[in-house]
C-alpha positions in Angstrom: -18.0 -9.4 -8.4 -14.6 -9.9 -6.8 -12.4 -9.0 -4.3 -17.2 -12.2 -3.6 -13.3 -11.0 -2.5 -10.6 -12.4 -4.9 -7.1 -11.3 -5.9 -6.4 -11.7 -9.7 -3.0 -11.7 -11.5 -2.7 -10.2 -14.9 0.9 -10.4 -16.9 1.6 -7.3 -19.0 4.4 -7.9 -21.6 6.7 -4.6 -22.8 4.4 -4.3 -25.5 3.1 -1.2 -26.9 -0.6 -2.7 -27.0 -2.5 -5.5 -26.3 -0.4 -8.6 -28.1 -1.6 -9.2 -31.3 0.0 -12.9 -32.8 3.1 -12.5 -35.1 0.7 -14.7 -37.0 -1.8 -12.6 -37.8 -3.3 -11.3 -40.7 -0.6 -9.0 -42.8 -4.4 -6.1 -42.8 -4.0 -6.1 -39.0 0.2 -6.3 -39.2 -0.2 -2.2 -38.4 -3.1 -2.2 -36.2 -1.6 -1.1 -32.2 -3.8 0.1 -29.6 -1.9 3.4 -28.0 -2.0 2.0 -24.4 1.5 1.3 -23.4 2.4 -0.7 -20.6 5.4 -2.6 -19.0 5.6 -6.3 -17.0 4.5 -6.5 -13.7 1.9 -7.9 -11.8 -1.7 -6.6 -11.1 -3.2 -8.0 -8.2 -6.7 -7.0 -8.0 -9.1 -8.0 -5.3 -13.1 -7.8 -5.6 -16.1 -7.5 -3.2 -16.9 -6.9 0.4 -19.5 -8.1 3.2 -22.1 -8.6 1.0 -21.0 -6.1 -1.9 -19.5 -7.2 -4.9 -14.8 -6.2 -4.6 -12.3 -6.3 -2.4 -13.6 -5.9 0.9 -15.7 -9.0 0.8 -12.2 -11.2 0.4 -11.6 -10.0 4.0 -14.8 -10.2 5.6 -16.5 -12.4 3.5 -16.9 -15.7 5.7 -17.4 -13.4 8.7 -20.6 -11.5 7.4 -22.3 -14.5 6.6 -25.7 -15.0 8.7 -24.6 -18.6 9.1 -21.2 -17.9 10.5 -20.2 -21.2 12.1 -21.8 -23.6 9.7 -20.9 -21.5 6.5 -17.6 -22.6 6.1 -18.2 -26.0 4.5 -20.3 -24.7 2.0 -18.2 -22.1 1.2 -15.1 -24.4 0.4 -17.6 -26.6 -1.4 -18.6 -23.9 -3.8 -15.9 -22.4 -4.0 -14.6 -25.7 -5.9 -17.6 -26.3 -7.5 -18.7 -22.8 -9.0 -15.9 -20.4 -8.8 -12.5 -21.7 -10.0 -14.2 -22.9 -13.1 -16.2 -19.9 -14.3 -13.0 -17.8 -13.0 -10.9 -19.8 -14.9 -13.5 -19.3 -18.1 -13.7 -15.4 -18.0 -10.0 -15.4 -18.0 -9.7 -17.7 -20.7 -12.3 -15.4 -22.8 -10.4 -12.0 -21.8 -7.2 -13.5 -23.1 -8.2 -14.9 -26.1 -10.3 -12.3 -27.5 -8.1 -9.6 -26.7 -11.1 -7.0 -25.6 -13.1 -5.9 -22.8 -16.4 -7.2 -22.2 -18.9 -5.6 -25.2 -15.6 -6.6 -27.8 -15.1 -10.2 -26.3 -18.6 -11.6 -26.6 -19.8 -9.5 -29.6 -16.6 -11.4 -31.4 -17.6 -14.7 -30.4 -21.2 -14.0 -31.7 -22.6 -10.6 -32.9 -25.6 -10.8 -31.1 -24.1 -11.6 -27.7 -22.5 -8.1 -27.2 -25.9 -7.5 -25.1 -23.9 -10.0 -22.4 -20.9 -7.4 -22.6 -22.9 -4.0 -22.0 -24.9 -5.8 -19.4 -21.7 -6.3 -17.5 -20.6 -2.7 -18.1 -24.3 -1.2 -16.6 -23.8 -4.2 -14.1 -20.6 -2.2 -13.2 -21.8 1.6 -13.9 -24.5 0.3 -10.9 -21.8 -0.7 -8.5 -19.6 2.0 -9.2 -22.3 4.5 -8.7 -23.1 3.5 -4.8 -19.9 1.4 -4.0 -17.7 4.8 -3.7 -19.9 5.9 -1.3 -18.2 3.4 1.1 -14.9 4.9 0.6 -16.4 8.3 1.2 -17.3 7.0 4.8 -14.1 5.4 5.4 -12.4 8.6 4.5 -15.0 10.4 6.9 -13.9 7.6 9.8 -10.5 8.3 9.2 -10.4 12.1 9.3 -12.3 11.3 12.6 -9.6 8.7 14.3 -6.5 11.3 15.0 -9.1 12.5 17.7 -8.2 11.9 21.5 -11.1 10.6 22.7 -12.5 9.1 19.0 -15.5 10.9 18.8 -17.5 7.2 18.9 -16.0 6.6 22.0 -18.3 8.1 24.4 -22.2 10.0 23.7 -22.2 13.5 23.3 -23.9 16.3 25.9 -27.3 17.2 25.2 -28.0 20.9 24.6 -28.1 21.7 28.5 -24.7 20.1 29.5 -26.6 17.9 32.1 -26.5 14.6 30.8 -25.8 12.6 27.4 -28.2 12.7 24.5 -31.5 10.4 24.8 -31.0 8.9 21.5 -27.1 8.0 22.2 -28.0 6.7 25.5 -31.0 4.6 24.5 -28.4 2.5 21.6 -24.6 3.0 22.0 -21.8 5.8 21.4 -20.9 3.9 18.3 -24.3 3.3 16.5 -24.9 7.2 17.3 -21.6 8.2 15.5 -23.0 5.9 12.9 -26.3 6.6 12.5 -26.6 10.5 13.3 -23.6 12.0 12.9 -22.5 10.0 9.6 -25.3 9.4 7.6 -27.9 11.4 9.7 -30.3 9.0 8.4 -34.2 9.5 8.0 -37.1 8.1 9.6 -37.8 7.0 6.1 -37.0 7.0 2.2 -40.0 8.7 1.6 -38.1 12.0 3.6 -35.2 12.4 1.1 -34.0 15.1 3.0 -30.7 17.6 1.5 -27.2 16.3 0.7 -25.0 15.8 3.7 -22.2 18.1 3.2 -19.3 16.2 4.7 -20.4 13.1 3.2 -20.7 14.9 -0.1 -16.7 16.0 -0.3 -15.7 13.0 0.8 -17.3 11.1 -2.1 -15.9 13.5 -3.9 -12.5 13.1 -2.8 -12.9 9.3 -3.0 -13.9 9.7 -6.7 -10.6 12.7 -7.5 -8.1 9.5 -6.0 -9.8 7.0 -8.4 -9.4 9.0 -11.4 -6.2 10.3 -10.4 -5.5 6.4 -10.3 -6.4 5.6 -13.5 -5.4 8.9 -15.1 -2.1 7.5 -16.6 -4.0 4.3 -17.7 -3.1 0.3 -16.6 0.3 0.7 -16.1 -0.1 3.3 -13.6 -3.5 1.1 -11.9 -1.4 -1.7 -11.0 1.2 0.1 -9.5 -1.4 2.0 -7.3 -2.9 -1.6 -6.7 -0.1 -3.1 -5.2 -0.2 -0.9 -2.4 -3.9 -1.2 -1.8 -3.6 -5.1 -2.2 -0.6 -5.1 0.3 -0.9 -3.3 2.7 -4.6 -4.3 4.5 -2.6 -8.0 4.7 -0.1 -6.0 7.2 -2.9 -4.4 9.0 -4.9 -7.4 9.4 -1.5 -9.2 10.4 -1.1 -6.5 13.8 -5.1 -6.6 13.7 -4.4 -10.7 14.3 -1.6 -10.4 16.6 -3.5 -7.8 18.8 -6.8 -9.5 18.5 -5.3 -12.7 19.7 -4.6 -11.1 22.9 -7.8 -9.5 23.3 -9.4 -10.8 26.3 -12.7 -13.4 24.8 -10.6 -13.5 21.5 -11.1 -17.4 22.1 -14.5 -17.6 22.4 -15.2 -15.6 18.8 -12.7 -18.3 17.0 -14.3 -21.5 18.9 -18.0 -20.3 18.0 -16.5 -19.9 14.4 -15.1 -22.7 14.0 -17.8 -25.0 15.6 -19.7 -26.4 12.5 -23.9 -26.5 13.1 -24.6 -29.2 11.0 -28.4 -28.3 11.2 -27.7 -25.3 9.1 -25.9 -27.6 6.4 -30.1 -29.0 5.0 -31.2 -25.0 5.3 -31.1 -24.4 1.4 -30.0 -20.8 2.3 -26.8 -21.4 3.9 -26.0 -22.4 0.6 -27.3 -20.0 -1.7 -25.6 -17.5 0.5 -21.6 -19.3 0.3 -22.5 -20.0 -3.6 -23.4 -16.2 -3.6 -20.6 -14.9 -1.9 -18.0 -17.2 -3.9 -19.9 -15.6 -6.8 -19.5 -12.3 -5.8 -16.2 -12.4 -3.8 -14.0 -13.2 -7.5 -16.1 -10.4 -9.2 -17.6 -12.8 -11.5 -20.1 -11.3 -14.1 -18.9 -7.9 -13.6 -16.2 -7.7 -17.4 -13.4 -6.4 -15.1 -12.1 -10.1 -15.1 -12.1 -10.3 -18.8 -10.8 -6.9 -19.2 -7.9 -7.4 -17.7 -7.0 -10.5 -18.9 -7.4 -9.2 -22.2 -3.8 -7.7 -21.8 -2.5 -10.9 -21.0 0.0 -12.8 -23.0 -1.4 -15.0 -25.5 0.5 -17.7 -23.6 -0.6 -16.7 -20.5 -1.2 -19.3 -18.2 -4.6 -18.6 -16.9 -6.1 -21.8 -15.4 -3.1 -21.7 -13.2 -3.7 -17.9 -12.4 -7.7 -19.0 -11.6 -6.2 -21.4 -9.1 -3.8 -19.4 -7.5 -6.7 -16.6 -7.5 -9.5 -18.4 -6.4 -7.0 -20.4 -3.4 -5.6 -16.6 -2.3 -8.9 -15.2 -2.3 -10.4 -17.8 -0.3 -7.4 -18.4 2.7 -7.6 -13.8 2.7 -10.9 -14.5 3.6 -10.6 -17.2 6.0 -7.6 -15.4 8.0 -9.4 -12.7 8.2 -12.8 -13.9 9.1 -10.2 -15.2 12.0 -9.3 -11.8 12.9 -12.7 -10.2 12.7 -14.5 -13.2 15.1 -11.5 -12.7 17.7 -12.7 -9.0 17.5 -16.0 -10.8 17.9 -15.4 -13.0 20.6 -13.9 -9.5 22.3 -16.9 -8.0 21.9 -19.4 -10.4 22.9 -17.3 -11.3 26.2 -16.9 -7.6 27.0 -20.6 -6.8 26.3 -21.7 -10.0 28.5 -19.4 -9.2 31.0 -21.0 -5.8 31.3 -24.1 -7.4 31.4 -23.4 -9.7 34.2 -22.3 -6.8 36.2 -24.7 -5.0 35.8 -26.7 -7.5 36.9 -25.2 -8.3 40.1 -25.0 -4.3 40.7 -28.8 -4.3 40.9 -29.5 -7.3 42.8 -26.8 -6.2 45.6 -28.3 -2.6 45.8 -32.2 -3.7 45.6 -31.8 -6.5 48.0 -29.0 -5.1 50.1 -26.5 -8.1 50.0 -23.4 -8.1 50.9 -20.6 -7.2 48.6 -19.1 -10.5 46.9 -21.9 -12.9 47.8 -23.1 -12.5 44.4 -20.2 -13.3 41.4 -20.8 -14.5 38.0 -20.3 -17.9 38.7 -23.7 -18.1 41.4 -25.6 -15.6 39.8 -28.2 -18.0 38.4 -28.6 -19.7 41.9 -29.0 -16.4 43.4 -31.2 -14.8 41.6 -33.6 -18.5 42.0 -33.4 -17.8 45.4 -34.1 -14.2 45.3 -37.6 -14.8 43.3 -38.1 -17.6 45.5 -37.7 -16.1 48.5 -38.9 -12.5 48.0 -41.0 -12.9 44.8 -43.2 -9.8 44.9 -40.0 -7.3 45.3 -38.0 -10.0 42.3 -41.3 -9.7 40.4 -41.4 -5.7 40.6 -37.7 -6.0 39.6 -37.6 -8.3 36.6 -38.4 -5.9 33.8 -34.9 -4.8 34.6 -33.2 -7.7 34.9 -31.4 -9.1 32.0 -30.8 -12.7 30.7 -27.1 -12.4 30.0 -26.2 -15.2 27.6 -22.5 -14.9 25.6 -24.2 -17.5 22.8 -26.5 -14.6 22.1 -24.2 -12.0 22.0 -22.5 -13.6 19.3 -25.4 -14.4 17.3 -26.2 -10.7 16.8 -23.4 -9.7 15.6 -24.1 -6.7 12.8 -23.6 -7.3 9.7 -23.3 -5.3 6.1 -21.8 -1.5 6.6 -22.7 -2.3 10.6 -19.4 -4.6 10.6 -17.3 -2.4 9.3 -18.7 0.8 11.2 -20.0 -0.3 14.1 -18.7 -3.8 15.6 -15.1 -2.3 14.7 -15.1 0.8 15.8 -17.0 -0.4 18.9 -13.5 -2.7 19.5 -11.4 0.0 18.7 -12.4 2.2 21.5 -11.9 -0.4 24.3 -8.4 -1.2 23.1 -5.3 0.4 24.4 -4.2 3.3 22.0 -7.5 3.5 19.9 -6.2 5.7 18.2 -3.5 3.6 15.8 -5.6 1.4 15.5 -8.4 3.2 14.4 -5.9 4.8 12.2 -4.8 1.2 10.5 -8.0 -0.1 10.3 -9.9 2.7 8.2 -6.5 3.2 6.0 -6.8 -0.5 5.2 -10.2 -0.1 4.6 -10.2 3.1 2.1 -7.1 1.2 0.1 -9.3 -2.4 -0.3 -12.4 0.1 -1.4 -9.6 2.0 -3.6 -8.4 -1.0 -4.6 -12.4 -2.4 -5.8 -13.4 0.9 -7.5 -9.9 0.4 -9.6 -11.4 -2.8 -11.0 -14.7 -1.5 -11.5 -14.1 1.1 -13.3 -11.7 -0.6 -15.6 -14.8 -3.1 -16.2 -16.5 0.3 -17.8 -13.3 2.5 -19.5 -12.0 -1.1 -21.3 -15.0 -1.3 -23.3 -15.1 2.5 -24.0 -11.6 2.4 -25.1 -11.9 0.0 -26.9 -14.8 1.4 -28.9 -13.0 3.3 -32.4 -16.0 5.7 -32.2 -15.8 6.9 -28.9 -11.5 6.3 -28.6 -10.6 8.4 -32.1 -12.8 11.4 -31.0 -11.6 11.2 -27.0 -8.5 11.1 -25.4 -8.5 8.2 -22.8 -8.3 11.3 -19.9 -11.5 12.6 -21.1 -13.3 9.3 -21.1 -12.2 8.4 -17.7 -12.9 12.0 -16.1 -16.5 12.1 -18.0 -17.3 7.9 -16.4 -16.0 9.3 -12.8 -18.0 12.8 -13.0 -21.3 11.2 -14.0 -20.9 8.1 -11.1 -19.4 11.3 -8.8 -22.8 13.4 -9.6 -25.2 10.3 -9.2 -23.3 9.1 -6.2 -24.7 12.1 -4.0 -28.3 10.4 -3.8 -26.4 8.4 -1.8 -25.3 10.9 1.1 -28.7 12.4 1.5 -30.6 11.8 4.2 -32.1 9.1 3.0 -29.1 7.9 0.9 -28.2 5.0 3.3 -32.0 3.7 2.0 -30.8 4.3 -1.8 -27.8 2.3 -1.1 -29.3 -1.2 0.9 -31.6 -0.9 -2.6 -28.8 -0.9 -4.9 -26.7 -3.1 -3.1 -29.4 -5.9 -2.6 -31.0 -5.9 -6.2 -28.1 -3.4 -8.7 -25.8 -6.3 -8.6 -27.3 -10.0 -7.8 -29.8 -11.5 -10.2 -28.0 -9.7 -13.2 -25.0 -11.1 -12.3 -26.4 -14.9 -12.2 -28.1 -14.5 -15.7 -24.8 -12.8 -17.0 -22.5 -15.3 -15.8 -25.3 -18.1 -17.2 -25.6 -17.2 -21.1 -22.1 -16.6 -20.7 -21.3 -20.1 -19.9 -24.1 -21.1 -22.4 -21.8 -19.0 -25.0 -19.2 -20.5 -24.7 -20.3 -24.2 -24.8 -22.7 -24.1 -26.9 -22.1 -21.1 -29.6 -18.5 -20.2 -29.4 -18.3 -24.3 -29.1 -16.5 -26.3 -26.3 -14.0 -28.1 -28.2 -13.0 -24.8 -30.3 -13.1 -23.3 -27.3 -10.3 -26.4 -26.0 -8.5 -25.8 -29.0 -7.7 -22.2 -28.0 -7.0 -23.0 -24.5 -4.1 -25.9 -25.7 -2.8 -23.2 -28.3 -2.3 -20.5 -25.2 -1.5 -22.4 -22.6 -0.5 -26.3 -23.7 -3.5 -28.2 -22.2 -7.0 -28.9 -22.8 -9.4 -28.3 -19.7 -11.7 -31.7 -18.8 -14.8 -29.9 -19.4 -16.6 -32.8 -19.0 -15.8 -33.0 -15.5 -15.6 -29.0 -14.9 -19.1 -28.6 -16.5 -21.4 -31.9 -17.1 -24.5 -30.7 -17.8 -23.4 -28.3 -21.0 -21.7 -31.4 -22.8 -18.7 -31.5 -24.8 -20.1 -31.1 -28.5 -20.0 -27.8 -30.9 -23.1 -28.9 -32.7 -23.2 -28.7 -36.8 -20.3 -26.0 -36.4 -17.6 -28.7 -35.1 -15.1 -30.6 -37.0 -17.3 -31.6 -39.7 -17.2 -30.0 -43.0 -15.6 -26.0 -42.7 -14.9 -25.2 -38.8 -16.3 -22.1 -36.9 -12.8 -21.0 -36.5 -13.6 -17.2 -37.3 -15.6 -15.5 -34.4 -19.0 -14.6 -35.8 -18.4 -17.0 -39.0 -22.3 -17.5 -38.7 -24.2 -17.6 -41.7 -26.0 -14.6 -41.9 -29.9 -14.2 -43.6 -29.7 -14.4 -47.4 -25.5 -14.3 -47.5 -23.4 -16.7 -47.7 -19.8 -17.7 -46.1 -16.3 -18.3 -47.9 -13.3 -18.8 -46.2 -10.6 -18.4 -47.9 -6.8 -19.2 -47.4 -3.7 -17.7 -48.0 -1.1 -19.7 -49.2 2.1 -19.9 -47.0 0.7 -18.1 -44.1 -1.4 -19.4 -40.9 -3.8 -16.6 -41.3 -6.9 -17.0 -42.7 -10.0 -14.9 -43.6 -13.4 -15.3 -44.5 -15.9 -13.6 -46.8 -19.3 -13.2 -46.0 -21.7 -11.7 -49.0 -25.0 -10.1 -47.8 -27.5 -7.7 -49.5 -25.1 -4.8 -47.6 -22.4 -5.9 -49.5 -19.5 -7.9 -49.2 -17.0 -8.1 -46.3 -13.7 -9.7 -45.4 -12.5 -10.3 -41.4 -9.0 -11.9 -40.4 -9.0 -15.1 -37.9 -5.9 -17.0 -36.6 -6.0 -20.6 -38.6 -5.5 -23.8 -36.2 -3.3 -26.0 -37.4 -5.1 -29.1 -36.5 -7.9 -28.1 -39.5 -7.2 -28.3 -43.2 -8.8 -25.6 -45.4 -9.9 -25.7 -49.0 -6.8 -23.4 -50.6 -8.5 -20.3 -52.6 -6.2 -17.7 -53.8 -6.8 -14.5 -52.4 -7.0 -11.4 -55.9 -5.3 -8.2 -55.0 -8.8 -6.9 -55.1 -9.7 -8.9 -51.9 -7.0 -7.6 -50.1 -7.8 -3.8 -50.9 -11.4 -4.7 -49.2 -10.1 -6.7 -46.2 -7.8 -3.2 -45.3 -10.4 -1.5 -45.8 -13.1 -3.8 -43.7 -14.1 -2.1 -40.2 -14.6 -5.8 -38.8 -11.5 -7.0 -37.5 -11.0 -9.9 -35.5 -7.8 -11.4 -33.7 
């Protein structure tokens, strides 16, 4: 949405379903959902560079184009925009007790739109996002080979020097380019399916269902490992960065706040955007995993806790990545500089040492001054070395996982670990983000009596990871990497703003804010300032509020030519309502607030035979 990058706590209780209230209505007493699960905790991280999961939590503040002054904006919005719409689809997961299509259509029938938009919002992302674990897996296969295979340009066809096209960029951007993705000149020439790239996709896709083939329970588990582990990788990737030779020039240049940037309107679109899409906001696989929650959960605290971890992963590792960045930039103006002074000593025959990198720009003013037509005939190949500027075009996107790392890797001592440690953490935060993403899509399924009582939950999830697995090979075509900056740039970013903006709208203004305060004190003893939290929607529930009969029931509107009763059950904190249409009459159960008084009806023995039989429950 997240990992922009976020990690997110969900409590399971050792129940055999999601909790239904001990309060509830005696119809639903029976009702269980089969998925069993024990208490742990899932930790679930969301977005990447500029994709939506977990890898954006550790390289979100580093792939930003406004590096050094993005980090006040960042912290600003991450105040301002993402703890409290976190906080909000974790309240609405855990108090609706369904995924995204059953949260919002029970709130209001005709929001369920807002839910499936979230699911094709996620089917989108699922279908390109794998595609990065694909190449991670391709990376790693390719990192228990001494040299890497990145490390150096292959021989041309004679065996008489290196490939033109290798020698022209770098080793690394080769690897990258044409031996990975074997990209296209264009997206016009599709080209065929890249093999390799086509089994590892499909590998990726066989460990996510094998993931989630034993449901939740069995997803968390798995997601420990792939939250835990990158934070010990990036801990040695710290320690050794650290002592990388420039490491202190990539943290300075980070650090170093250009307060011009902070009136550019785009540096903060791009922090409120990466907040946004860092704690996977918009995306249903928030709300459906807090819809196993306890009712009691306490889930402002968990969007604290979230929104503070996600934000301090990101910051220690943007700290990691611009040490490998300051690495980079010296070594490639080093190499620069010498180059440099290799030229100048050979075309002008100087002696060896008169010219270091300290004189250089002396020198080479006295060089065109006094020999200008032999400096003049030499300046094309003369470069303006500047460190600032290596630094300022540093890749960014897939480039910064693929290319400025890998290009680190092979100057380091034993490049192999860690080009071992890297991809593995890597694969597990991509593992770790299609976990999430696809729960965002089976929830809703599952949830769905239709498609559950004719489907085991196996079959759903294998038929979801075939169909993303079969669509996901447009992707490693030839012109796949094409299909992919497309998705990634327009699959996942307006949709999510509008989602995330009727939902809030929803909530405050049809579901009702202080209805919606009432069921936040009832789970977790405390009402949230709203006020403060969100001005501009108000604090008022309209003519549904505490005047006359309260919109308790979700959906309690009054429908075209029908009409509402509720009715009450004497000595019992349930209560129901009946809503008579030209279809017929129905019956649905709500949870009574004890703050409200209600008109006491008796309810016939006839009534209850109907409400058993009514297909429209609600918790």
């Amino acid at each position: 949405m997240c990992i922009g990058s976020y990690a997110m706590i969900v409590n399971f209780d050792n129940v055999p379903g999601k909790v239904l209230s001990q309060n509830s209505c005696p119809a639903l007493a029976a009702y269980r959902l089969s998925l069993k699960t024990s208490r742990y905790a899932l930790l679930r991280r969301v977005s990447s560079w500029t994709y939506p999961d977990s890898l954006g939590t550790f390289f979100g503040v580093s792939s930003s184009p406004n590096k050094g002054g993005f980090l006040i904006p960042y912290l600003i919005m991450l105040i301002a925009e993402g703890m409290p719409l976190l906080y909000l689809e974790l309240a609405v997961g855990q108090r609706m007790r369904q995924g995204s299509i059953g949260a919002w259509k029970i709130i209001s029938p005709y929001l369920c739109g807002v839910g499936v938009a979230s699911v094709v919002v996620s089917f989108f992302l699922s279908m390109y996002y794998n595609v990065i674990n694909a190449w991670a897996f391709w990376y790693l296969f390719h990192s228990f080979q001494d040299p890497l295979p990145w490390a150096t340009c292959p021989l041309n066809s004679n065996r008489t020097g290196y490939v033109e096209e290798c020698e022209k960029t770098s080793s690394t951007q080769y690897f990258w380019y044409r031996q990975t993705l074997n990209i296209s000149p264009s997206l016009e020439a599709s080209g065929s399916v890249q093999w390799e790239q086509a089994l590892c996709l499909t590998l990726a896709w066989l460990v996510v269902y094998l993931c989630i083939l034993r449901g939740t329970a069995s997803t968390g588990k798995v997601v420990y490992v792939t939250a835990s582990l990158p934070y010990c990788v990036l801990i040695i990737y710290l320690i050794r960065g650290l002592t990388l030779h420039g490491a202190v020039n990539g943290l300075v240049y980070m650090f170093t706040p250009k307060l011009e940037q902070l009136s550019n309107p785009k540096t903060w679109i791009s922090a409120a955007t990466q907040i946004f899409f860092s704690l996977g906001l918009g995306f249903g696989s928030l709300i459906a995993f807090a819809s196993y929650n306890e009712p009691s959960n306490n889930c402002q605290r968990h969007a604290i806790i979230v929104s503070l971890i996600n934000s301090t992963t990101s910051i220690f590792a943007s700290i990691v990545t611009f040490s490998i960045y300051g690495f980079k930039a010296t070594f490639n103006y080093e190499s620069c500089i010498n180059k440099v002074i290799l030229l100048l000593l050979n075309a002008f025959d100087l002696e060896e040492g008169s010219l270091t990198a300290d004189n250089l720009n002396e020198m080479k003013d006295y060089l065109m001054t006094t020999y200008p037509q032999e400096y003049a005939q030499l300046a094309p190949q003369i470069k303006n070395c500047s460190l600032e500027a290596e630094l300022d075009t540093a890749v960014q996107g897939t480039g910064l996982a693929f290319i400025v790392y890998s290009e680190a890797i092979k100057n380091m001592e034993v490049p192999q670990l860690y080009s071992v440690l890297y991809f593995f953490m890597l694969l597990m935060l991509g593992i770790g983000s299609m976990l999430g993403n696809t729960a965002a899509i089976l929830t809703p399924l599952t949830d769905s009596k239709v498609i559950a009582s004719r489907f085991p939950k196996e079959v759903i999830s294998g038929v979801v990871c075939f169909m993303n697995c079969i669509i996901g090979l447009i992707f490693t075509m030839e012109a796949g990497n094409y299909w992919f900056d497309i998705f990634n740039d327009y699959a996942a970013t307006l949709s999510l703003l509008l989602i995330v903006l009727v939902e809030t709208i929803a909530v405050c203004y049809i579901y009702g804010i202080r209805r919606f305060e009432k069921d936040l004190y009832t789970m977790i003893g405390r009402k949230p300032n709203w006020n403060v939290a969100i001005p501009s929607m108000g604090c008022h529930t309209g003519a549904a509020g505490d005047q006359g009969l309260p919109r308790l029931c979700p959906g309690c509107d009054r429908a075209a030519g029908g009409s509402i009763h509720h009715v009450h059950t004497p000595g019992s904190t349930s209560d129901f309502y009946k809503e008579e249409t030209e279809e017929g009459t129905s019956f649905n159960c709500c949870m009574k607030a004890d703050s409200w008084t209600w008109e006491d009806l008796t309810l016939v023995t006839s009534d209850w035979a109907l409400l058993e039989d009514s297909s429209n429950h609600y918790l």
